[in-house]
N, C-alpha and C positions, 0 to 999 in steps of 0.2 A: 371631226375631232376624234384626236384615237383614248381608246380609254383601258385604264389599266386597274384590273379589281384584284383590292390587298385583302385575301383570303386567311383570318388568323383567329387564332386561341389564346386565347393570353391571360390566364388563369392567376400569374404571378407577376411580382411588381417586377422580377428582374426580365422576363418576356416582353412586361408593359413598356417598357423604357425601352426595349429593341423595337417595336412596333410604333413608338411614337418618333425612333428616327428612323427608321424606314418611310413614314408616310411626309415627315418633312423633307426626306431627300426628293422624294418620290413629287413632293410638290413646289420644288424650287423655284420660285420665280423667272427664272432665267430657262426654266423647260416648258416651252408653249405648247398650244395643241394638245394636252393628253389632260384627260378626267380622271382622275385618282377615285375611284371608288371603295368604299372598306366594307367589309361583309365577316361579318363572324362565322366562324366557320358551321356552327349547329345552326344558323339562318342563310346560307348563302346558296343559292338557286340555278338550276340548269338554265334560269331566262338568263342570269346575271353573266355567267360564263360564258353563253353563245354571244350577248350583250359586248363581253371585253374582247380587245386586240390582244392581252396578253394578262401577265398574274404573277402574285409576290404570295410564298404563300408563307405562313410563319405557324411553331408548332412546338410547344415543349415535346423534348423524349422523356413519357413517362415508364419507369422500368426500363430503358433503353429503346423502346417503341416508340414510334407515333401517334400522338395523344388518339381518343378516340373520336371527339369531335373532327378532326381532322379525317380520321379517317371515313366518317359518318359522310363527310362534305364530296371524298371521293367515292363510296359508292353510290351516293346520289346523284349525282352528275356524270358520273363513267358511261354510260349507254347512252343518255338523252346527249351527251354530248361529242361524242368517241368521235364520229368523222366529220364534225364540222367544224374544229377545235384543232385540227391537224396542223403542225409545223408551228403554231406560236408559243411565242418563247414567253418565258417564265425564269422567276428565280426564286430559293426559298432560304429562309432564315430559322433556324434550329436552335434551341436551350436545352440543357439537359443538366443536373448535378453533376452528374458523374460522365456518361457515355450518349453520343448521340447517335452512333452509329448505327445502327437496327432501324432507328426514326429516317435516317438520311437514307439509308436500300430501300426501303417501305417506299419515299418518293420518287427515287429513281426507277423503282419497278410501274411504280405507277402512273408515271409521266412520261415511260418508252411506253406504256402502253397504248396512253393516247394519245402516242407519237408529238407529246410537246416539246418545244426544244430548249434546252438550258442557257441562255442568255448572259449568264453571270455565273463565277463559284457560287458555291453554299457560302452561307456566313453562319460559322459553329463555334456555337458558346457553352463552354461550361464551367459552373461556378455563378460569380456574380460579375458583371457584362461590366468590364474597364471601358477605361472612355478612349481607346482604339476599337473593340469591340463596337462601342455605338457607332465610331465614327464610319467603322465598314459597314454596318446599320443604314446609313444615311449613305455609304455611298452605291450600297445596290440597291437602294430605292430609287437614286437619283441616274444610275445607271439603266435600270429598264428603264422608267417612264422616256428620259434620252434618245432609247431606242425603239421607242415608238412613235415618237413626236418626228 
């Protein structure tokens, strides 16, 4: 069974609601075979990452940045995990007031470096998340786990 770990921060109610449709798209009855795993991102473990087929990661930009917990998660796992982690795909989900962008390079740089490969757009939010928003929410959740299964 392949198994997909949703790596995330979710500090705020308008993140919480992008993170609880991500994890029900991600666990749609109709996508067999794949284990949805959630891991926070200030607890989430170089076992857990060697563990998954793939990853949804999810992150307020705070200041236009990517939160720290987040980025706490990537330099935890960048080395123990750098070449055995190569070529699988990922998607990640972004909140931000105002600007996400600085948040969205931060994973871009981070994700060529461990040569992970983008499986889906980004889904970026800023403001308070319309229910188009969730619905893209739930549909790159249900789009990786899809492409694992």
């Amino acid at each position: 069974m392949a198994r997909l770990l949703v790596v995330h921060h979710t500090p705020s109610p308008a993140l919480h609601s992008m993170y609880l449709r991500v994890l029900e798209g991600a666990r749609h009855p109709d996508i067999s075979d794949v284990d949805v795993i959630s891991a926070a991102a200030l607890a989430a473990s170089p076992a857990e990452v060697l563990q998954a087929d793939g990853y949804l990661l999810g992150s307020p930009a705070n200041l236009g940045y990517l939160s720290g917990a987040m980025k706490h998660f990537f330099d935890t796992i960048y080395y123990p995990c750098l070449e055995e982690t190569r070529g699988r795909p990922f998607g990640v989900y972004l909140h931000g007031n105002d600007d996400c962008t600085g948040a969205l390079r931060a994973v871009e740089t981070i994700t060529t470096g461990l040569r992970w490969q983008p499986a889906q757009p980004p889904v970026i939010v800023t403001g308070q998340p319309s229910d188009e928003d969730l619905d893209r929410c739930w549909e790159l959740g249900a789009a990786i786990a899809a492409g694992l299964s």
